[in-house]
N, CA, C and O of each residue as an XYZ file, in Angstrom:
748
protein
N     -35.169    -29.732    -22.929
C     -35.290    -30.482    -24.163
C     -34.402    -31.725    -24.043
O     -33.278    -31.710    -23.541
N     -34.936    -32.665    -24.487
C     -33.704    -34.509    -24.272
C     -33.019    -34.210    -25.492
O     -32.879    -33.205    -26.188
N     -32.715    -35.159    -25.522
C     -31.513    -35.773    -26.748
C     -32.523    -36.141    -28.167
O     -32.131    -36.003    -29.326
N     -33.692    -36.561    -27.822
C     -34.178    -37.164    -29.200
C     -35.117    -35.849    -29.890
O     -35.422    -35.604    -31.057
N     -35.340    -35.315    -28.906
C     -35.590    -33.757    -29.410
C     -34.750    -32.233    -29.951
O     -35.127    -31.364    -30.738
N     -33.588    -32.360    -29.219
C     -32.599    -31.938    -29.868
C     -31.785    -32.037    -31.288
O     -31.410    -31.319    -32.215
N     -31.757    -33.528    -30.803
C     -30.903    -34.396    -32.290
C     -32.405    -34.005    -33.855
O     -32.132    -33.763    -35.031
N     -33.537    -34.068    -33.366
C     -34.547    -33.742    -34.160
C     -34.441    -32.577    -34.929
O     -34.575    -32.464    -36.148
N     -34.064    -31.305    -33.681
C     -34.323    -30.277    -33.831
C     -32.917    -30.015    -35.026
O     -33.301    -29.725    -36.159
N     -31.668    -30.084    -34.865
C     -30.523    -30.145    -35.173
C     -30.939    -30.530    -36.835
O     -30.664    -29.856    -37.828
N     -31.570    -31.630    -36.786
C     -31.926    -32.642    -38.146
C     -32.487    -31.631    -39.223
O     -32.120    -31.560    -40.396
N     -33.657    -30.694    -38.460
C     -34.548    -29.681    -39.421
C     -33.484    -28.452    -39.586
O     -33.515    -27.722    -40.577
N     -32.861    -28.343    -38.889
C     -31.817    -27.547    -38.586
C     -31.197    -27.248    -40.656
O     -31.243    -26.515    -41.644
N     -30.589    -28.765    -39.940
C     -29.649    -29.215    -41.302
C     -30.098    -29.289    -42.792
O     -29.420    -29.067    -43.795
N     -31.439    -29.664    -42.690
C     -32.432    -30.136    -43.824
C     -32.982    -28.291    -44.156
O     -32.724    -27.998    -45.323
N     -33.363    -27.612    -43.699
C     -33.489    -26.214    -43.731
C     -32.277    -25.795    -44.431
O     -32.512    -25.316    -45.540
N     -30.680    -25.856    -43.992
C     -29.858    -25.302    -44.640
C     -28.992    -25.606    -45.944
O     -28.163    -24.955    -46.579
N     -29.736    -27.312    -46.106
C     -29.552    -27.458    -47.397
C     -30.788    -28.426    -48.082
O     -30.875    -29.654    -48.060
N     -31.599    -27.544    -48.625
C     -33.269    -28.221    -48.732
C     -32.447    -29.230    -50.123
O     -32.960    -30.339    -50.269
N     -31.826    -29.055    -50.628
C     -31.970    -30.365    -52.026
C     -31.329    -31.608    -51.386
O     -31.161    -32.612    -52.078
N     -31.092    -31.590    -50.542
C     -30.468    -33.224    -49.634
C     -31.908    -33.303    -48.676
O     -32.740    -32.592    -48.112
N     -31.429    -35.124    -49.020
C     -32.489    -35.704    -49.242
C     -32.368    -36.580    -47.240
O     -31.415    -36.283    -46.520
N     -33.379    -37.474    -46.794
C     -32.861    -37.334    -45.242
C     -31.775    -38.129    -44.971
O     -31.055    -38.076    -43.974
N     -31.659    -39.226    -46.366
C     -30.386    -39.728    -46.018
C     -29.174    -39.230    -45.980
O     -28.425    -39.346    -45.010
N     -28.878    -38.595    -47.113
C     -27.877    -37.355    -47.655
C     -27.971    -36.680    -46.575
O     -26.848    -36.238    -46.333
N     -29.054    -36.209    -45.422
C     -28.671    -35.063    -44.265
C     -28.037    -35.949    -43.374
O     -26.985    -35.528    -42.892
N     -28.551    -37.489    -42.908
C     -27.891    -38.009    -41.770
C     -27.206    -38.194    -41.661
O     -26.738    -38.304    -40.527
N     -26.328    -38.456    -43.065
C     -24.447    -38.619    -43.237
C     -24.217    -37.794    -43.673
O     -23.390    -38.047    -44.549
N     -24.590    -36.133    -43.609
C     -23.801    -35.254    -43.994
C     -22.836    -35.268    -42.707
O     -23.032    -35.908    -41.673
N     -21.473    -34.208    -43.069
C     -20.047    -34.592    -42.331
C     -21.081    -33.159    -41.143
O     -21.254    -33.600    -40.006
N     -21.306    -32.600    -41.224
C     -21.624    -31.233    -40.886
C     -22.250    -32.020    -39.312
O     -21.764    -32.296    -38.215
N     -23.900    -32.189    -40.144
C     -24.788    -32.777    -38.971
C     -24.067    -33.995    -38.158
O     -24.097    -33.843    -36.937
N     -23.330    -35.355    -38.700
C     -23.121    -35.899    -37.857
C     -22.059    -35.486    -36.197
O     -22.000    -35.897    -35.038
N     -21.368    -34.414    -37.090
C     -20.447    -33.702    -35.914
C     -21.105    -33.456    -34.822
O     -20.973    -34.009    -33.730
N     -22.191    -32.181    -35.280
C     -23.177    -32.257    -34.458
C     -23.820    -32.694    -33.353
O     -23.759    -32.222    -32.218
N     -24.651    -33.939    -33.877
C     -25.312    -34.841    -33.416
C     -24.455    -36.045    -32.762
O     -24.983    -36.829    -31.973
N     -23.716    -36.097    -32.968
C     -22.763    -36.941    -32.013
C     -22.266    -35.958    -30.463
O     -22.427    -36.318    -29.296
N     -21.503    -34.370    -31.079
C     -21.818    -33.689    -29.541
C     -23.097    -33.943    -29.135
O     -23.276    -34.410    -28.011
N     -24.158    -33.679    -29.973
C     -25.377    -34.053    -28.838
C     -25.324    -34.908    -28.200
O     -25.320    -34.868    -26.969
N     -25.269    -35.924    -28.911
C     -25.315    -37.469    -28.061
C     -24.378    -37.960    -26.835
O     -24.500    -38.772    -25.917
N     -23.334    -37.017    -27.302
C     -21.729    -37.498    -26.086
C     -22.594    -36.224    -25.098
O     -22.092    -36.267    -23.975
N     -23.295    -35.534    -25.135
C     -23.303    -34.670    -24.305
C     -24.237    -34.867    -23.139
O     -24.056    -34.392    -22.017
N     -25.565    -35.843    -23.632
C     -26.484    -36.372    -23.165
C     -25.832    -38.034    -22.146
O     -26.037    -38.542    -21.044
N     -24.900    -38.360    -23.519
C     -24.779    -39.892    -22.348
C     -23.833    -39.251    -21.337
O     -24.424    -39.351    -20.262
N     -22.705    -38.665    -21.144
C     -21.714    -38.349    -20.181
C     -22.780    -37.784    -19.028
O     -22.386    -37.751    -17.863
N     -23.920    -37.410    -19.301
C     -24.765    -37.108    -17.521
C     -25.745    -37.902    -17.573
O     -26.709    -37.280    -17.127
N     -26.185    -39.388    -17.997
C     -26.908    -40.295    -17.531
C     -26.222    -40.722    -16.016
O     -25.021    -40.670    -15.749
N     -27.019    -41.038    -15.357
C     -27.116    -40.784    -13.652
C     -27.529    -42.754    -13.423
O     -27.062    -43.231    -12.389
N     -28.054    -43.395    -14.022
C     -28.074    -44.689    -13.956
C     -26.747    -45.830    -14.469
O     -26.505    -46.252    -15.601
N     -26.095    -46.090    -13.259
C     -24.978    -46.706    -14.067
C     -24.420    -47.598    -14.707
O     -23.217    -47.413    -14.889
N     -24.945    -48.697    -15.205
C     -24.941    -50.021    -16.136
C     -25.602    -49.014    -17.150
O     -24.622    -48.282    -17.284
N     -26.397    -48.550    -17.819
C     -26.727    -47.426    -18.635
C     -26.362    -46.432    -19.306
O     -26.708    -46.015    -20.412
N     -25.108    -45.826    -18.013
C     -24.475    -44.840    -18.265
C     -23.302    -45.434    -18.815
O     -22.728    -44.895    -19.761
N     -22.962    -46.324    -18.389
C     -21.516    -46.812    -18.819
C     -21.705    -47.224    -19.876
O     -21.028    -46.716    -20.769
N     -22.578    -48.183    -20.208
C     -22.685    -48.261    -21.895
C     -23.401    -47.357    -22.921
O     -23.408    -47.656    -24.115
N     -24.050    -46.163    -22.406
C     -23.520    -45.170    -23.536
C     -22.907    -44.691    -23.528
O     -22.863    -44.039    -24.571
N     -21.724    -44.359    -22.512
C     -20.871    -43.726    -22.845
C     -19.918    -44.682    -23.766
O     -19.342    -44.170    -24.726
N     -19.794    -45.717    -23.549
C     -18.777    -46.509    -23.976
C     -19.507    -46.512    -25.666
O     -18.800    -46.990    -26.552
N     -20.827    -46.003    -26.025
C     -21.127    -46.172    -26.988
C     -20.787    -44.555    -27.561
O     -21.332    -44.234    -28.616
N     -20.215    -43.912    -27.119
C     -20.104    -42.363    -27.323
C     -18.767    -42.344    -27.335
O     -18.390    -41.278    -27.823
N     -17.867    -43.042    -27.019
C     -16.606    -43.663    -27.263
C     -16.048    -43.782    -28.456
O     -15.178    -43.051    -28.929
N     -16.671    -44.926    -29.062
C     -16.694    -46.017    -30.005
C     -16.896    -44.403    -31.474
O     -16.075    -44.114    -32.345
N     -18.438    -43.631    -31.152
C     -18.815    -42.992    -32.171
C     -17.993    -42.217    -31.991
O     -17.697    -41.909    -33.146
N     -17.241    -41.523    -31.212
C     -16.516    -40.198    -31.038
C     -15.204    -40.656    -31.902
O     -14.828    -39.947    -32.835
N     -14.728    -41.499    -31.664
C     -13.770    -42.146    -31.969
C     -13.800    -41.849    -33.666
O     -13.102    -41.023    -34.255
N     -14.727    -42.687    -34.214
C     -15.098    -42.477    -35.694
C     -15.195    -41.547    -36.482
O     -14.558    -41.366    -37.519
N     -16.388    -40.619    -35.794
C     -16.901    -39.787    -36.603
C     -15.593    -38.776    -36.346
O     -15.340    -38.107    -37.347
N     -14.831    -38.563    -35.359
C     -13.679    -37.244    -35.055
C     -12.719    -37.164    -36.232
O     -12.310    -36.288    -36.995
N     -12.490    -38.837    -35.985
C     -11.413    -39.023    -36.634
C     -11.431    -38.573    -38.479
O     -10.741    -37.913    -39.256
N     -12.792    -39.483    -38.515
C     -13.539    -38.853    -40.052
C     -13.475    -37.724    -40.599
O     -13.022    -37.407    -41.698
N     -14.113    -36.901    -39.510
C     -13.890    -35.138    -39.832
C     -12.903    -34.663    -39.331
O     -12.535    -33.708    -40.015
N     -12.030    -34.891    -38.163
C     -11.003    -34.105    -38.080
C     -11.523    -33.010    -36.911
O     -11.063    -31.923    -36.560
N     -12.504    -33.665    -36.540
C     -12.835    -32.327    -34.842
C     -12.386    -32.992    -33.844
O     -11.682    -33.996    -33.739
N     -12.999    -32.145    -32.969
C     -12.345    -32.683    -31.461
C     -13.591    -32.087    -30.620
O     -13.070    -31.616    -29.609
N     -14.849    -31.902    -30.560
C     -15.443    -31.190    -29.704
C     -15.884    -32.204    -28.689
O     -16.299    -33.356    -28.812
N     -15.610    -31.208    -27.342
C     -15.631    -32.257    -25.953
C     -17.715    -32.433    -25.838
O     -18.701    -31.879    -26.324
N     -17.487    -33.246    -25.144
C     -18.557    -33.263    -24.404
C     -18.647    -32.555    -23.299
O     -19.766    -32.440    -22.799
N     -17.643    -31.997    -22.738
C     -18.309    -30.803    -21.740
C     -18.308    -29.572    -21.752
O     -18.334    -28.767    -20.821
N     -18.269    -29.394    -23.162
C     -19.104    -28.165    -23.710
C     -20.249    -28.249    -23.572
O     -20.820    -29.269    -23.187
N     -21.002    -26.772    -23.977
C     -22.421    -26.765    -23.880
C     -22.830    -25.772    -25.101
O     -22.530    -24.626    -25.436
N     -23.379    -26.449    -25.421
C     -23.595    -25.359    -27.049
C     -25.118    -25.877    -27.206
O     -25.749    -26.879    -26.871
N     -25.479    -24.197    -28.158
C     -27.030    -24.264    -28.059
C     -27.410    -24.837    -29.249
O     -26.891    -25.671    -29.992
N     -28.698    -24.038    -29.270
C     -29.675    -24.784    -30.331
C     -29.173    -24.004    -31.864
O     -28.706    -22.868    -31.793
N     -29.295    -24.637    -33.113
C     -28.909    -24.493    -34.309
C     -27.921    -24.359    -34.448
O     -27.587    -23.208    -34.730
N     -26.945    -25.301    -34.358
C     -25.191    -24.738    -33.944
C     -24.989    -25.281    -35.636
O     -25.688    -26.231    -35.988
N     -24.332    -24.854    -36.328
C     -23.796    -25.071    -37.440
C     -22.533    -25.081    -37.750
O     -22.010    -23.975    -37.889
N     -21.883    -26.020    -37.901
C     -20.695    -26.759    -38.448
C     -20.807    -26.484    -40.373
O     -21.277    -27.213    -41.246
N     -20.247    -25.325    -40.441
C     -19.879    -25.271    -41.504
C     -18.781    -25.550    -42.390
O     -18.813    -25.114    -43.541
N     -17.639    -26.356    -41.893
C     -16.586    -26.778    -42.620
C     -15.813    -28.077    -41.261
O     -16.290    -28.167    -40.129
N     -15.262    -28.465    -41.482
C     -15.432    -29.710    -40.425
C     -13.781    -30.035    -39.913
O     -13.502    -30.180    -38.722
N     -13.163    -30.087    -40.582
C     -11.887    -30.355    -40.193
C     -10.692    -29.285    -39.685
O     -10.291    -28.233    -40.182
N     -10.256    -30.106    -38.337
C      -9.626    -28.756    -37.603
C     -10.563    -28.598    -36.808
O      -9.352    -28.793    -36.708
N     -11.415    -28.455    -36.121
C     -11.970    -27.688    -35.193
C     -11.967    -28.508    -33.807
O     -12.325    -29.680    -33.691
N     -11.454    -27.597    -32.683
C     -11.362    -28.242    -31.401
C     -12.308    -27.166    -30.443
O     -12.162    -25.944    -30.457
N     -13.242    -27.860    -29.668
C     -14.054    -26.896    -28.765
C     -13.756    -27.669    -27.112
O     -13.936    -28.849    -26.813
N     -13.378    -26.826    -26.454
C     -12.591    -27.469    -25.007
C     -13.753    -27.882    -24.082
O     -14.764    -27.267    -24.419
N     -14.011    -28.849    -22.852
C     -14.400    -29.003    -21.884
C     -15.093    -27.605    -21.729
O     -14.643    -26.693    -22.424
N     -15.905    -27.404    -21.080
C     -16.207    -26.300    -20.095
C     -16.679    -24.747    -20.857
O     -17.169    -23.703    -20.427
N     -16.111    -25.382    -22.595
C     -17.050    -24.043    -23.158
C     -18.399    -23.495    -23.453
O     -19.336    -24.271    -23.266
N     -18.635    -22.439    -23.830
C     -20.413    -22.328    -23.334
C     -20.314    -21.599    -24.620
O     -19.490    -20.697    -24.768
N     -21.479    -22.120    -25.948
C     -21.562    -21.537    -27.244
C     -23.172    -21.056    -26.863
O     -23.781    -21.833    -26.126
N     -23.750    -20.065    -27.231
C     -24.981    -19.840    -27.686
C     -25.734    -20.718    -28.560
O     -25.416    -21.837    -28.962
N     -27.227    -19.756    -28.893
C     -28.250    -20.732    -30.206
C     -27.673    -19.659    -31.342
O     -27.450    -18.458    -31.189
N     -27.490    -20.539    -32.613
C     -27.560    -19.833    -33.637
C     -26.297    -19.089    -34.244
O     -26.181    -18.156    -35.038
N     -25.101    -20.144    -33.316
C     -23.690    -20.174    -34.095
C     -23.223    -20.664    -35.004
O     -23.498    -21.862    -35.065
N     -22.358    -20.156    -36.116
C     -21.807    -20.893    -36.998
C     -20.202    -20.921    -36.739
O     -19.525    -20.002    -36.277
N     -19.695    -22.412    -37.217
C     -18.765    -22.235    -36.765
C     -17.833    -22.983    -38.377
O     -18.488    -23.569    -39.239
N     -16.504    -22.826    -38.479
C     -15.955    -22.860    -39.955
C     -14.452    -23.699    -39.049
O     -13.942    -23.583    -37.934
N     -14.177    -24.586    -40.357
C     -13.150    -25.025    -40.236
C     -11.749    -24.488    -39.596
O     -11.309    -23.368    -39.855
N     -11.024    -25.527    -38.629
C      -9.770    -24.787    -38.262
C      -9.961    -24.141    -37.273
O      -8.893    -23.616    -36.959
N     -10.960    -23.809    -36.406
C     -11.508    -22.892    -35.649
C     -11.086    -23.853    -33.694
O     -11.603    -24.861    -33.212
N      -9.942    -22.885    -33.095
C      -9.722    -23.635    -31.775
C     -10.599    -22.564    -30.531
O     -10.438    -21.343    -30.505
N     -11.649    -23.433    -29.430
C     -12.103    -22.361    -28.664
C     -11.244    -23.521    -27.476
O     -11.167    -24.749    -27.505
N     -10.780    -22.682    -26.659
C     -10.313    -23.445    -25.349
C      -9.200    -22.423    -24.737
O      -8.760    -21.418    -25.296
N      -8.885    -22.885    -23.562
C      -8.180    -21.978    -22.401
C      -6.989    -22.153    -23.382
O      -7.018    -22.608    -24.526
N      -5.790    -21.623    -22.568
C      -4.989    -20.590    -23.218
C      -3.356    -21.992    -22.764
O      -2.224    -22.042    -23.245
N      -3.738    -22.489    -22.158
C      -3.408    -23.912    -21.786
C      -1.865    -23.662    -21.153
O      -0.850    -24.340    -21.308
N      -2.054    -22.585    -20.481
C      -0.473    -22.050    -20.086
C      -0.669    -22.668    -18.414
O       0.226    -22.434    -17.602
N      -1.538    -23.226    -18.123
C      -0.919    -23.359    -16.573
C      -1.679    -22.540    -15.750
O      -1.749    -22.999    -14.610
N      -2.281    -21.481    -15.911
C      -2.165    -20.773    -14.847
C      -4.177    -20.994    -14.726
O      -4.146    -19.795    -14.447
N      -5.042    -21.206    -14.701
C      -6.518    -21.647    -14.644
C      -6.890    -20.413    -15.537
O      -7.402    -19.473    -14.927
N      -6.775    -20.321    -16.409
C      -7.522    -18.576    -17.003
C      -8.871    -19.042    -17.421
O      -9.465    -18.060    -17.866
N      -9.570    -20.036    -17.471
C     -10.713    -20.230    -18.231
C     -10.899    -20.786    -19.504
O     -10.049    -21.182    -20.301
N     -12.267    -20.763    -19.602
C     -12.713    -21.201    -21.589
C     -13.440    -19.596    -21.560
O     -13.685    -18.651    -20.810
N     -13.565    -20.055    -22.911
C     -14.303    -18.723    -23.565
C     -15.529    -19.032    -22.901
O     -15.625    -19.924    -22.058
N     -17.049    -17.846    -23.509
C     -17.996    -17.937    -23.014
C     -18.699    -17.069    -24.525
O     -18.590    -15.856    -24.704
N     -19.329    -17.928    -25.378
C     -19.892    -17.162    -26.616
C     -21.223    -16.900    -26.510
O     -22.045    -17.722    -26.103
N     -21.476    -15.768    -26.866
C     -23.300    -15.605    -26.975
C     -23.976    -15.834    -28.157
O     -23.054    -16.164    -28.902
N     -24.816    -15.865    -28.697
C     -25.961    -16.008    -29.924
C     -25.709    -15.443    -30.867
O     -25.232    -14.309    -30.915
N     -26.032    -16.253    -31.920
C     -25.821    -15.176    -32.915
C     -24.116    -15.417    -33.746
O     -24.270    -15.121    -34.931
N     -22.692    -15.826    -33.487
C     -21.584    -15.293    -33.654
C     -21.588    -16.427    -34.887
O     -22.459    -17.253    -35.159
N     -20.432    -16.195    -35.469
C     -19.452    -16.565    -36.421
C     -18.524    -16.680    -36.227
O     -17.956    -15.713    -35.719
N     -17.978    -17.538    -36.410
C     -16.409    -18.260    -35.987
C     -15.784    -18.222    -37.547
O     -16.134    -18.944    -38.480
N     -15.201    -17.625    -37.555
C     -14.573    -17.369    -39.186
C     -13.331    -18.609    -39.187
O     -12.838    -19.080    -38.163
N     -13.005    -18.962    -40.464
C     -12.084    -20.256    -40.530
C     -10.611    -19.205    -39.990
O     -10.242    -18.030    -40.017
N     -10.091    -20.720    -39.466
C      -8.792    -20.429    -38.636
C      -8.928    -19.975    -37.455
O      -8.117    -20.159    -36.547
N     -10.101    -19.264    -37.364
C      -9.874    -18.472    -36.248
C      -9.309    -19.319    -34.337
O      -9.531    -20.495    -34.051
N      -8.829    -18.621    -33.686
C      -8.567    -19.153    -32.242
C      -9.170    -18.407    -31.322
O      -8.962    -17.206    -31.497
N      -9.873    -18.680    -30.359
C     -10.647    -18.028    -28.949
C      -9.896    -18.829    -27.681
O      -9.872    -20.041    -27.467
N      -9.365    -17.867    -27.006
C      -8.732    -18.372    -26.154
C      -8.719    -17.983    -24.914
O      -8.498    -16.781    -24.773
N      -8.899    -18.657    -23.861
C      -8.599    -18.269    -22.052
C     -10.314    -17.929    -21.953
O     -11.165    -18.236    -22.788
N     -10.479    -17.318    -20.867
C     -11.587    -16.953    -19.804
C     -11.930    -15.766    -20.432
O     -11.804    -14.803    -19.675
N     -12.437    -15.406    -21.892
C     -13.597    -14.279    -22.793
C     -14.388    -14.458    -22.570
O     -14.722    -15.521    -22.049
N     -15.432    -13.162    -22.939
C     -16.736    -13.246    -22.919
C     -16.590    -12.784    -24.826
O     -15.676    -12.031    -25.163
N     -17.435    -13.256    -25.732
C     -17.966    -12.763    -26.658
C     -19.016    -12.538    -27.169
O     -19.304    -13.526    -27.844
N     -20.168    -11.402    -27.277
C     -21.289    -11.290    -27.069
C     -22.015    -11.482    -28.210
O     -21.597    -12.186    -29.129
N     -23.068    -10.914    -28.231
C     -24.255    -11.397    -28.946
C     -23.427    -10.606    -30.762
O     -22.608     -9.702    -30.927
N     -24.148    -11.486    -31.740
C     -24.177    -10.789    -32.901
C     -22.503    -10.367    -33.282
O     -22.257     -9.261    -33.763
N     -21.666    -11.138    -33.075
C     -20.184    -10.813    -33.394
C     -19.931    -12.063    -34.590
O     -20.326    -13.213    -34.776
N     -18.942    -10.990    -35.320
C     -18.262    -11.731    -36.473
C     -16.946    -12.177    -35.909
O     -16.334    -11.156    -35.593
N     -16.218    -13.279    -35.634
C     -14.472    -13.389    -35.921
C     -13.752    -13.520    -36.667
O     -13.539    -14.714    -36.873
N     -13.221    -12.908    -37.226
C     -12.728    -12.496    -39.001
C     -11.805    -14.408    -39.075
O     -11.945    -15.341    -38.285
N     -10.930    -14.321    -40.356
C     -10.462    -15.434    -40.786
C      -8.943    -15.644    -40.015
O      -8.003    -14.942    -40.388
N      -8.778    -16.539    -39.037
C      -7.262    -16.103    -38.557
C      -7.154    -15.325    -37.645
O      -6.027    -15.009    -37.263
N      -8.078    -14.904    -37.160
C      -7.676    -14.456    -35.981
C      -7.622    -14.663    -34.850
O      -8.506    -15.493    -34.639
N      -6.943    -14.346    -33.599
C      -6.570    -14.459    -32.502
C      -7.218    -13.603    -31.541
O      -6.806    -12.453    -31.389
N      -8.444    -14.162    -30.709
C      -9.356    -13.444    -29.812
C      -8.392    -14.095    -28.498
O      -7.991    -15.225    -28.221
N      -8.238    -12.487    -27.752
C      -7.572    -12.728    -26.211
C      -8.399    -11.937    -25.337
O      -8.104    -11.973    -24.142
N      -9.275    -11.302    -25.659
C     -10.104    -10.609    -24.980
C     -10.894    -10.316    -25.240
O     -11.127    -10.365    -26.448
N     -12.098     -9.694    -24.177
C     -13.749    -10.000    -24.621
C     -14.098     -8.775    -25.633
O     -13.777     -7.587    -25.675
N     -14.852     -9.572    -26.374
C     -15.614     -8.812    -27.540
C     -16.859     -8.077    -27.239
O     -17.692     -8.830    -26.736
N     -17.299     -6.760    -27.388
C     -18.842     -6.694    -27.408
C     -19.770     -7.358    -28.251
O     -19.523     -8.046    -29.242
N     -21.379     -6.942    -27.509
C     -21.622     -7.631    -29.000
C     -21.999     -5.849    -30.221
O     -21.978     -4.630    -30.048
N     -22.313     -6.894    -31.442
C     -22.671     -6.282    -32.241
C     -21.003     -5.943    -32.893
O     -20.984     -4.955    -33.626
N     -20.114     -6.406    -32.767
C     -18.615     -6.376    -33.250
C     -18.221     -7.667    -34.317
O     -18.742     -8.740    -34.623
N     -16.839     -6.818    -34.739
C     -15.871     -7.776    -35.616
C     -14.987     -7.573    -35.145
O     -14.543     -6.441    -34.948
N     -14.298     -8.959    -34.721
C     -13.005     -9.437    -33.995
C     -12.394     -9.835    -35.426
O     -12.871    -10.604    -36.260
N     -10.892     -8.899    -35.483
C     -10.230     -9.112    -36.710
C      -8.556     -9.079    -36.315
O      -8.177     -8.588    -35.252
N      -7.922     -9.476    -36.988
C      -6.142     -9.470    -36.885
C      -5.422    -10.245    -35.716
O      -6.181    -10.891    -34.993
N      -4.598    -10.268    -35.532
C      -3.633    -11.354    -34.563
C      -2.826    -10.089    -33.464
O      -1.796     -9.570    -33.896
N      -3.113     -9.860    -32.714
C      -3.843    -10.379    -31.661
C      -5.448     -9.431    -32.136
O      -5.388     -8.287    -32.586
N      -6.810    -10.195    -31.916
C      -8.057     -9.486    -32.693
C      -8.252     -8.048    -32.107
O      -8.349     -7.845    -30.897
N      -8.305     -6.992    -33.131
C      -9.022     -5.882    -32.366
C     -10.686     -5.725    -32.845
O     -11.277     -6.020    -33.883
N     -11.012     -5.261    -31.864
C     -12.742     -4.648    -31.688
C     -13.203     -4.087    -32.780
O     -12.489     -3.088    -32.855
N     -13.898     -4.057    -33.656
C     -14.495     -2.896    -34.548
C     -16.156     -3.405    -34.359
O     -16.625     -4.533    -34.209
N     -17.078     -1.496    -34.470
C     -18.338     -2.049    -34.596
C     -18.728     -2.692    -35.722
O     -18.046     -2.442    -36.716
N     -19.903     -3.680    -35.894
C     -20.157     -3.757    -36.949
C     -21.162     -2.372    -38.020
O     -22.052     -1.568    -37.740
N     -20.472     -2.681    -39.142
C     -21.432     -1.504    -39.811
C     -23.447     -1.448    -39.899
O     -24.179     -2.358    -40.288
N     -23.631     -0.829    -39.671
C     -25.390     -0.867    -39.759
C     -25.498     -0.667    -41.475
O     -24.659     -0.578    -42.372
N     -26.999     -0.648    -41.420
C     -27.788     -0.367    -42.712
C     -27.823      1.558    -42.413
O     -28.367      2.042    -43.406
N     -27.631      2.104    -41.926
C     -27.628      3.627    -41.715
C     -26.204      3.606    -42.125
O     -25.858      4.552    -42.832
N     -25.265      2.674    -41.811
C     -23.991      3.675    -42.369
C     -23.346      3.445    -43.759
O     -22.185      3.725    -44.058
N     -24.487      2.771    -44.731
C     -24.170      2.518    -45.932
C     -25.165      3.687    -46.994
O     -25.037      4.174    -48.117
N     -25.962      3.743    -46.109
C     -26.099      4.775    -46.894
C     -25.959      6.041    -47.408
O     -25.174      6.728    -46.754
N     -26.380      6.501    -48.216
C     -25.882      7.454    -49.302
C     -26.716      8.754    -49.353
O     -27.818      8.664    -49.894
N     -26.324      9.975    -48.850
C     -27.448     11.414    -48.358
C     -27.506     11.491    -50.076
O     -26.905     10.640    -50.731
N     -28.165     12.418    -50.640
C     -28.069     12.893    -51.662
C     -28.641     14.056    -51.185
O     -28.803     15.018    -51.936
């Protein structure tokens, strides 16, 4: 998929999750432009033609510059994050070089994913489909976190999650998530 199909896709994305905004109201929402600017820094940083490349990047510069500063993120361009990524609260959030998000993440203010920055190479995280990044939360060093996981508010992930879990407390422990069988009620 390119960039003008992505950034598209992202657009219905946004317009889906809040149908009473209108397309102008979606293109300057704080949410989507975050977004769509990783798209865009993500697409010009591997143009391969170089009078081309250099001026979008230098134009991915200029926007990164703006829109970061605006909202208060930091997400690199050499991340790789999938399709329907949702930016649900905007300020505070840093996503490192080299991290790998799934389709169909949400992610909440305050929220740091990146190595553990001690020196020693431990890695970025590695998120699967499906998760929630609860506000505050931190993901840190060379994890895996799998499909269908919650990360509670504040917490501190140091190690890999299954999926189908809630990562909760400082340092996070494991819990399954509850099913629709375990709410219910025998009579």
């Amino acid at each position: 998929m390119g960039v003008i199909e992505e950034l598209r896709d992202d657009f219905r994305f946004y317009r889906n999750l809040k149908p009473t905004q209108g397309t102008l109201e979606t293109l300057t929402d704080r949410c989507f432009l975050v977004s769509a600017n990783y798209r865009f820094g993500y697409w010009a940083c591997r143009v391969r033609t170089p009078a081309v490349g250099k001026l979008l990047r230098l134009t991915y510069l200029l926007s990164n510059a703006l829109i970061s500063s605006r909202n208060g993120t930091n997400i690199r361009s050499g991340a790789v994050i999938g399709r329907r990524f949702e930016v649900h609260t905007t300020f505070g959030i840093e996503i490192a070089d080299g991290v790998i998000i799934g389709d169909d993440c949400s992610i909440n203010g305050g929220v740091c994913v990146a190595n553990r920055a001690n020196g020693r190479g431990e890695g970025v995280p590695r998120i699967g489909n499906h998760v929630t990044l609860g506000l505050g939360c931190k993901v840190l060093g060379g994890i895996t976190i799998g499909d269908n996981v919650s990360v509670g508010a504040n917490a501190v992930v140091l190690r890999d999650v299954p999926p189908d879990h809630l990562a909760v407390g400082v340092p996070a422990q494991n819990k399954p998530k509850r099913t629709d069988r375990d709410t219910t009620v025998s009579v």
